[in-house]
C-alpha positions in Angstrom: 75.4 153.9 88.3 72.6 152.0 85.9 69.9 153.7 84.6 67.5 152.0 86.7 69.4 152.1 89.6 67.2 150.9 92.9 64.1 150.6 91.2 61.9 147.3 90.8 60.6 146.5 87.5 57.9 143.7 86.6 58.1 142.0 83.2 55.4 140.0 81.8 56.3 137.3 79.0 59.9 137.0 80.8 61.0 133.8 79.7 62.0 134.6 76.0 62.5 136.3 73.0 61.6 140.5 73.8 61.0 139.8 77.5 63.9 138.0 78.6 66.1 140.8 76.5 64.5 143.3 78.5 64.6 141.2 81.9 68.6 140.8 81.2 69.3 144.3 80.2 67.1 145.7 82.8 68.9 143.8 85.5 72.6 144.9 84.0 71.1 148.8 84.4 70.8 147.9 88.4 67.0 147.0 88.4 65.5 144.5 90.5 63.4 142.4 88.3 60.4 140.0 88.5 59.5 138.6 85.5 56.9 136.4 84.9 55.6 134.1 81.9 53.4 130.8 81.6 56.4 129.0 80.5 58.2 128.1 84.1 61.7 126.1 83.2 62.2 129.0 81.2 61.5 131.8 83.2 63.4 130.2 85.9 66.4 130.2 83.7 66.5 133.8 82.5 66.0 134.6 86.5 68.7 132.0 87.4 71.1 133.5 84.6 70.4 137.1 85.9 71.4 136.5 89.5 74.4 134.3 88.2 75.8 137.4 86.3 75.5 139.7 90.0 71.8 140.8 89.3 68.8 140.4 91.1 65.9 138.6 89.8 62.8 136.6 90.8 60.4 134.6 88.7 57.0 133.8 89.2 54.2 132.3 87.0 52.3 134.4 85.1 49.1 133.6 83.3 48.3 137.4 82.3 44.5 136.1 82.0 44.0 135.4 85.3 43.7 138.3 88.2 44.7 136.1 90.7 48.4 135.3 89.0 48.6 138.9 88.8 47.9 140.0 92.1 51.0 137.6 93.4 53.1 139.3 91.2 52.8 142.4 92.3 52.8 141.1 95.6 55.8 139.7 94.8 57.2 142.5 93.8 56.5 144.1 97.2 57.1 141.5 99.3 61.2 140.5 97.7 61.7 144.4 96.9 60.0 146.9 99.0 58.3 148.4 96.4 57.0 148.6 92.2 58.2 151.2 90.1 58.0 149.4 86.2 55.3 147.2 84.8 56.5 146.2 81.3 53.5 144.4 79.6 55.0 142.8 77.6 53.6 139.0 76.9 51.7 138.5 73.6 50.5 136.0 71.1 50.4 136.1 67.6 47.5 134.3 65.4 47.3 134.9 61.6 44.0 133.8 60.5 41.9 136.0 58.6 38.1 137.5 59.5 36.5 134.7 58.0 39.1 132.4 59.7 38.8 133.2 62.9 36.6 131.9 65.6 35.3 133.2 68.3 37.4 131.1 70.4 40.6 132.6 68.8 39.2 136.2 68.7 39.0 135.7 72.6 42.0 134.1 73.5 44.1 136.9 71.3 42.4 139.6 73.0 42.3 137.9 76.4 46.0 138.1 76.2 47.0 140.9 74.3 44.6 143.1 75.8 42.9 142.1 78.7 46.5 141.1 79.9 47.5 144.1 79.8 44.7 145.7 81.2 44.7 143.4 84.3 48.3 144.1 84.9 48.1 147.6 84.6 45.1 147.3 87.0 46.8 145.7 89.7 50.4 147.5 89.2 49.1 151.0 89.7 47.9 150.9 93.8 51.8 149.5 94.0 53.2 152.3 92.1 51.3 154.7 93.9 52.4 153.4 97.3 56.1 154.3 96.0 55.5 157.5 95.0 54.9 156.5 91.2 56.1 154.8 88.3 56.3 153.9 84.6 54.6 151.4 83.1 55.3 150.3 79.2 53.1 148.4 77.2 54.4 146.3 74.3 51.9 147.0 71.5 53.0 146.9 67.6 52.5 148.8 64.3 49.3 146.2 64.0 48.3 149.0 66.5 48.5 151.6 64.3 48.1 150.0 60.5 46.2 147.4 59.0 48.8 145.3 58.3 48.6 141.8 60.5 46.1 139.1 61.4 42.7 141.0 62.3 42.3 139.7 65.9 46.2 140.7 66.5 45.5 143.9 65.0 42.1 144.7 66.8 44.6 143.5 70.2 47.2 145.8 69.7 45.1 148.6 68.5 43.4 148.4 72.0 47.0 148.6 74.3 47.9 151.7 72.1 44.2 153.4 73.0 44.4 152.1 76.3 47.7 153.5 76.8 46.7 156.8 76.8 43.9 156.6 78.7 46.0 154.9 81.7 48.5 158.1 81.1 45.8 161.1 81.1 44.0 159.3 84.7 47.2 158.6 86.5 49.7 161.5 85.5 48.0 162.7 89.2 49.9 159.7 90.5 53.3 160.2 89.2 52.7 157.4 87.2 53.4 157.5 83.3 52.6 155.2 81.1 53.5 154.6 77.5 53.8 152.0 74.4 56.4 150.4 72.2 55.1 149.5 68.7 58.0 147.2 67.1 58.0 146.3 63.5 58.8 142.7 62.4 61.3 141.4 65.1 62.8 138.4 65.0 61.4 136.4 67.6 60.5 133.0 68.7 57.0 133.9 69.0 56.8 135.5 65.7 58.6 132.6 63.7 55.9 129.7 65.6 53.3 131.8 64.8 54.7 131.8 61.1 55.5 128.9 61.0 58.4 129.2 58.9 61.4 131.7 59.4 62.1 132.2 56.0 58.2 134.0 55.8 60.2 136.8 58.3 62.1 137.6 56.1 60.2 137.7 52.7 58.6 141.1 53.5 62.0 142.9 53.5 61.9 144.8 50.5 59.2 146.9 52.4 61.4 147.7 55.5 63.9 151.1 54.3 66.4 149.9 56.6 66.0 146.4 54.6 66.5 143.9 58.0 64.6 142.7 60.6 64.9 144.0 64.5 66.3 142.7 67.0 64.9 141.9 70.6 67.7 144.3 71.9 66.8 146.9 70.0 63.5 146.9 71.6 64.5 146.2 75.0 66.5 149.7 74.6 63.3 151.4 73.7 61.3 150.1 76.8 64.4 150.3 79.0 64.5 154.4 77.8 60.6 154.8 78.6 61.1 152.7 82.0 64.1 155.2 83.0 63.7 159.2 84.5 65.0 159.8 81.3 61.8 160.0 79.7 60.3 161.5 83.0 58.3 163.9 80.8 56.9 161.4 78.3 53.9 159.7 78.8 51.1 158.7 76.3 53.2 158.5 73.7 54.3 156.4 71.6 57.4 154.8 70.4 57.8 153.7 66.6 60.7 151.2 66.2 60.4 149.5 62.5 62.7 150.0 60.9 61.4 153.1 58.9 57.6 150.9 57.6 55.2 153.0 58.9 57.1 156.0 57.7 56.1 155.6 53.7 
């Protein structure tokens, strides 16, 4: 038996990189998945690939800014399933502009979909989760959360999800429902190398990781897929380091 066995798990930013690892692994542990992501053909694939491999998927688009893209997905989730047991936010952008670099517009668009994404999802998931009896929800934040070490807007984003995490765990624990985040260290991802534009800038910084590599999505996906499972039916506003050993010195 998987480790998500019967339940039904929603995935945000689905289509690649961290997502789609978690979407695939998720599926392989016998959860029913609905991912969603702004980036259709994609999506469409990882849900195609899922079912093709004896799994059980469903894709929908996802614009995490917009309420009305989230309420279809949880009604999706409902409607295919029965029922919502997981939100993994998990979609995210990545802009590296300093203070003085950054406009407005790009202070608002970070946040609108670092934060407010999450927010809105989280929103929307917990009268689902309630209606079966609970559920865990994981929120992808980062060590930008925690340390100023990052792009200020992506920093200032990631710092909220790890705040707001807690507060979503101390007001629903009456509901059964837990909720936790994941704060990676520099994983190699297609988001991360656009944003920097050049892979080989991933991997300059290494010297300052102990275990002196980069993650991987999988070793990610096993963190959220841990915090998504009864396993961790006692955690919830906490949160899970996984860098490698960088916030550690």
């Amino acid at each position: 038996m998987g480790r998500l066995e019967e339940k039904v798990a929603l995935i945000s930013g689905g289509a690649r990189g961290q997502g789609a690892t978690e979407a695939r692994l998720f599926a392989t542990e016998g959860a029913k998945v609905v991912l969603g992501d702004v980036l259709d053909d994609a999506g469409k694939q990882v849900a195609e690939d899922i079912r093709r491999a004896g799994g059980e998927a469903t894709y929908i688009h996802l614009d995490v800014t917009e309420e009305e893209d989230w309420q279809q997905a949880v009604a999706a989730a409902e409607s295919n399933y029965d029922r919502l047991d997981i939100l993994v936010n998990n979609a995210g952008i990545l802009r590296t502009q300093a203070i003085e670099a950054t406009s407005k517009e790009l202070w608002d668009t970070v946040m609108a979909v670092n934060a407010t994404g999450v927010f809105l999802g989280t929103k929307y998931a917990i009268p689902a989760m309630r209606r079966a009896g609970g559920g865990s929800i994981v929120n992808i934040s980062s060590i930008s959360g925690m340390v100023a070490q990052g792009a200020p807007a992506y920093n200032a984003s990631k710092g909220a999800v790890r705040v707001f995490t807690k507060v979503t765990a101390i007001q629903h624990a009456k509901d059964n429902i837990r909720c936790n985040s994941i704060h990676p260290g520099r994983i190699s991802t297609p988001m991360t190398e656009e944003a920097l534009k050049e892979p080989e800038i991933l991997t300059r910084g290494l010297h300052t990781i102990p275990l002196g590599r980069l993650g991987t999505p999988e070793e990610i996906a096993y963190g959220v897929l841990y915090l998504a499972s009864d396993e961790a039916s006692f955690m919830t506003g906490a949160e899970l380091v996984i860098d490698g050993g960088y916030t550690a010195q």
